[in-house]
N, C-alpha and C positions, 0 to 999 in steps of 0.2 A: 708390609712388603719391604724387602730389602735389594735396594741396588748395587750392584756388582763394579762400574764402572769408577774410577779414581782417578782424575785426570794429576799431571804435575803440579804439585802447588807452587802458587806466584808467592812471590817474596814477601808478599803486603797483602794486608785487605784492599785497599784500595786497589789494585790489580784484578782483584776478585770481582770488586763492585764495577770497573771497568769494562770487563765481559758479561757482568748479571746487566748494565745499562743498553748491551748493543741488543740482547732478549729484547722484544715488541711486548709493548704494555698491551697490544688486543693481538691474539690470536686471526689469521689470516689476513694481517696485511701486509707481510713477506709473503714471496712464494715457498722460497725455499731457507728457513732459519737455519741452516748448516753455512750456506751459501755467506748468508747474510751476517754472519761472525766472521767467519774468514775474513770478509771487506769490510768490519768494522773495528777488528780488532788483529791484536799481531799473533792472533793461531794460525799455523799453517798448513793444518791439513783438515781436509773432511772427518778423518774419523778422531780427529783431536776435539774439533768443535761439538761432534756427535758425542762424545765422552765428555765435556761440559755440559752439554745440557741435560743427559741423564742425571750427572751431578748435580748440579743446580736443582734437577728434580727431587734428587732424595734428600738435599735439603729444605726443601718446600720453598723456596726460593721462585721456582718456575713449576708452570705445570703445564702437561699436553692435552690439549682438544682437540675432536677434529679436525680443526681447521688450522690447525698448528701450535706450538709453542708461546706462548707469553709470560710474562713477568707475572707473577701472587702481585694481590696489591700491598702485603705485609712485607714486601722486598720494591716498593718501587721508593721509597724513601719520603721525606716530610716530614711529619708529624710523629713517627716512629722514630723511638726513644734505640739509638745508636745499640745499647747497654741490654735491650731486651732482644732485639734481632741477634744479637749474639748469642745470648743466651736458647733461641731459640733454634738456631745453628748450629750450637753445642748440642742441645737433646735431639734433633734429626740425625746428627752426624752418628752419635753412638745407637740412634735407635734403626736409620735406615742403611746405614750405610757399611755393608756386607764386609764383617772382619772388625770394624772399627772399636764394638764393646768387646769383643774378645782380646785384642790391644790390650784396649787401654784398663780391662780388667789386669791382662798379666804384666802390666806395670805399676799397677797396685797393689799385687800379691807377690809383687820380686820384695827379696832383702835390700836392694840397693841398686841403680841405675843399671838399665839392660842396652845393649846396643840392635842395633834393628835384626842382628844373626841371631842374638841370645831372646832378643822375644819370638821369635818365628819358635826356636826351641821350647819355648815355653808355650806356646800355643799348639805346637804341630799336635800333640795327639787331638786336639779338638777343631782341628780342620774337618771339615765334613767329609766322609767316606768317597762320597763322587768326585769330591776335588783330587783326593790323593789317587783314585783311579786311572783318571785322565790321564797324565803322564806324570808318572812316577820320577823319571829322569829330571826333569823341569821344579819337580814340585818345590823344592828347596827355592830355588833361584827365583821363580815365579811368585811365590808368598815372601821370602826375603825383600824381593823390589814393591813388593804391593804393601806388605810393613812399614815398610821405609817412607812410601807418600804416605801410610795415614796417618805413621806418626809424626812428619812435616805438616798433615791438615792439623791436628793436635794443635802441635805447636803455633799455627797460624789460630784457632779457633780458642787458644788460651786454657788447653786442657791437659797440657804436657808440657814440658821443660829440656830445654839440651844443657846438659853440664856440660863445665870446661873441656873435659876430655870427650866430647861427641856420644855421649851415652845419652838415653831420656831416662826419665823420670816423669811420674806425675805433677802439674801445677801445682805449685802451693795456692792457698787461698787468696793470698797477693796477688799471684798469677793472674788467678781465674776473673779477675775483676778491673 
């Protein structure tokens, strides 16, 4: 299963890990977890919060029960080796998170660093038919902005690179570690 939601990426992991901490470690002792980020953290809207925690889901990070949202306990931290949670964030990210292997594939099959317009071009024929449906007008602008955060997630997640002049490229193997 692949999630569709991308919220803005924070500047830092620790920003990240900021908002994966105000997530409840048990399911149903918030009423309302949208609610309950807003007042713990500096998001400031419902459906910002609600696009975190979709995210957070398709990185398995969190997951939904019925009785609401809670932290995995492989994201509540301790004994979890920093170095493999990333790693493990890195495989969710390209495996669940809708657009993101298609990226970071066609910035591995560019000749040389692409900017977030020239991979949308490089990906648009492989946008899914119902996406380019929808509105046709939008569609550029729409996958241009949605590019652009996953490849700022990339780059927070140590899977991609900004060269001097604002282009990405893939991590080197430096990078990634």
């Amino acid at each position: 299963m692949q999630f569709k939601p991308v919220p803005e990426p924070p500047d830092d992991l620790e920003s990240l890990e900021t908002i994966l901490k105000a997530v409840p470690t048990e399911a149903g002792v918030v009423e309302d977890c949208c609610q309950h980020l807003l007042e713990e953290t500096r998001l400031d809207a419902r459906n910002e919060a609600e696009t975190w925690l979709v995210f957070l889901r398709a990185l398995e990070l969190v997951t939904e029960e019925p009785a609401g949202y809670r932290r995995c306990s492989s994201a509540k931290g301790g004994s979890d080796d920093t170095a493999l949670v990333l790693e493990r964030c890195q495989r969710a990210f390209r495996d669940r998170v809708y657009g993101a292997n298609l990226v970071l594939e066609a910035l591995e099959r560019a000749e040389g660093p692409l900017t977030d317009s020239e991979t949308f071009g490089a990906v648009r024929g492989d946008v899914p038919a119902f996406d380019r449906e929808v509105d046709t007008g939008r569609l550029e602008t729409h996958w241009t902005e949605r590019i652009r955060r996953l490849l700022e997630w990339g780059i927070l997640f140590g899977l991609v690179e900004r060269t001097t002049d604002g282009r990405y490229r893939p991590a080197t193997e430096r990078e990634r570690q």
